[in-house]
C-alpha positions, 0 to 999 in steps of 0.5 A: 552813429558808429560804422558797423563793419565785418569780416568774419564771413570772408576770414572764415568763408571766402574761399569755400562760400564767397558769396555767402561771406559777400552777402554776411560781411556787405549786407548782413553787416555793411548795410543792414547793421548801420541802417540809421533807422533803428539806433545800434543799442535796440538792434542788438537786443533784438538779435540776442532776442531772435537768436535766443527765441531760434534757440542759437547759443554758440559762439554767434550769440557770445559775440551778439552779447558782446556787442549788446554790453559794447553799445549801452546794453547793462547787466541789469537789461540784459537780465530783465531782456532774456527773463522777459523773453524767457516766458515766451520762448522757452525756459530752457533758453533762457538758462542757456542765455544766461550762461553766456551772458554771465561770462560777458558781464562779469563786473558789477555796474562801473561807476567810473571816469570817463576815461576808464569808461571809454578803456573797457568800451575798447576791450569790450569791442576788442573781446566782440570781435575776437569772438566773432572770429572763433567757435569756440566760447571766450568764458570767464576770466580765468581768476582761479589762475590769475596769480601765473598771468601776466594781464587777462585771461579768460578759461572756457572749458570744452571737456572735461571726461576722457581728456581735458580740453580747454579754450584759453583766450589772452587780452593783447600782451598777456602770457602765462608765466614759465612753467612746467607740465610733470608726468612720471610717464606720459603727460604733457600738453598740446596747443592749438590756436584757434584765434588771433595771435600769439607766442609759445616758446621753451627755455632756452629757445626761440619763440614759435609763432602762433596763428590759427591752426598751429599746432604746438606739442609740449612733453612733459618737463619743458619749462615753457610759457605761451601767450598774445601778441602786444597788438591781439587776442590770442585763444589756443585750446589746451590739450591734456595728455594723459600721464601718470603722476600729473602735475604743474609747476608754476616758476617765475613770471616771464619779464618785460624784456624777455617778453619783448625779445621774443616779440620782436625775434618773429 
């Protein structure tokens, strides 16, 4: 059986509560998650029930959700799951749940190879643990903007009045293509990373570094692209500043070499 580990508890609470990330990452999860006695695929489904039934629909439920589809869990038993339990714990819930879950299971039933099987299980496992690393939701893949990707990428809107605020998340070596935020006054848009690993970088400058926490203000009319590392998930919320006479303007793809470089210059 697959060896379950952890570390969210000790990435995000080591120093303010180590006891508590010992006991997440080394009871929790070290030991309780790969006991033999119950196999993974029924564990998981009987977190989603008991965060669901505790009415616990944050980022926790998104990553149990992803280990659910991760260890055999299909869209047709994660359906009939939250339905079933819905009669018990709430309708409410329920909705809540399939909220999430629709952003997890997003592709018809596969019937494919064993070898693409095996591709989508990797970043299934991947997403799981990038999600368990931040707060905020992966969402959807964000097909409305595909066509400005180079690879996945996935769009969870966070607001949407007052000022727009989105969490955008990249699979490994995705990026945006060069484009430009305009404004006749104001505008612009500020990055934040709030997990993983990436890059920002304006023309005609070095790459910046992206890491949890780093904070990247873009003005108005900087041809820019941003995106992952080669080898991680990357999320930034995407801030928009308020402006006059706001557009985007989508250029070119930023190519193989010029994405390389860029990589290898951090």
């Amino acid at each position: 059986m697959e060896k379950i580990t952890q570390t969210a508890g000790r990435n995000q609470l080591g120093n303010f509560a180590p006891d508590f990330a010992h006991f997440n990452d080394d009871v929790l999860f070290g030991e309780n998650w790969n006991n033999k006695d119950i196999d993974l695929k029924t564990r998981c489904i009987i977190t989603v029930v008991a965060l669901m039934s505790s009415g616990i629909t944050d980022s926790s439920l998104v990553y149990h959700l992803q280990n659910a589809k991760t260890h055999g869990v299909t869209k047709a038993e994660i359906a009939a799951i939250v339905t079933h339990v819905g009669f018990y714990a709430g309708w409410p819930k329920a909705w809540a749940v399939f909220n999430l879950a629709k952003t997890v299971w997003t592709e018809d039933e596969p019937s494919t190879t064993d070898v693409s099987s095996a591709t989508s299980s990797e970043t299934d496992k991947g997403m799981a643990k990038h999600a368990a690393s931040m707060i905020f939701p992966i969402g959807a893949p964000n097909d409305a903007y595909a066509q400005y990707f180079s690879g996945q990428s996935y769009l969870a809107p966070v607001s949407k009045s007052q000022v727009g605020v989105f969490n955008v998340t990249f699979q490994p070596a995705c990026r945006n293509n060069w484009h430009i935020h305009h404004s006749s006054h104001g505008g612009g848009q500020i990055l934040i990373c709030v997990a993983g690993h990436g890059f920002y970088q304006e023309w005609g400058r070095p790459a910046v570094e992206m890491l949890p926490g780093t904070c990247v203000n873009i003005p108005a009319g900087v041809k820019h692209w941003h995106g992952a590392a080669p080898d991680s998930w990357f999320s930034h919320l995407a801030i928009e500043v308020p402006g006059e006479n706001c557009s985007n303007e989508w250029l070119e793809p930023v190519s193989d070499s010029d994405y390389t470089q860029a990589a290898r210059g951090l």
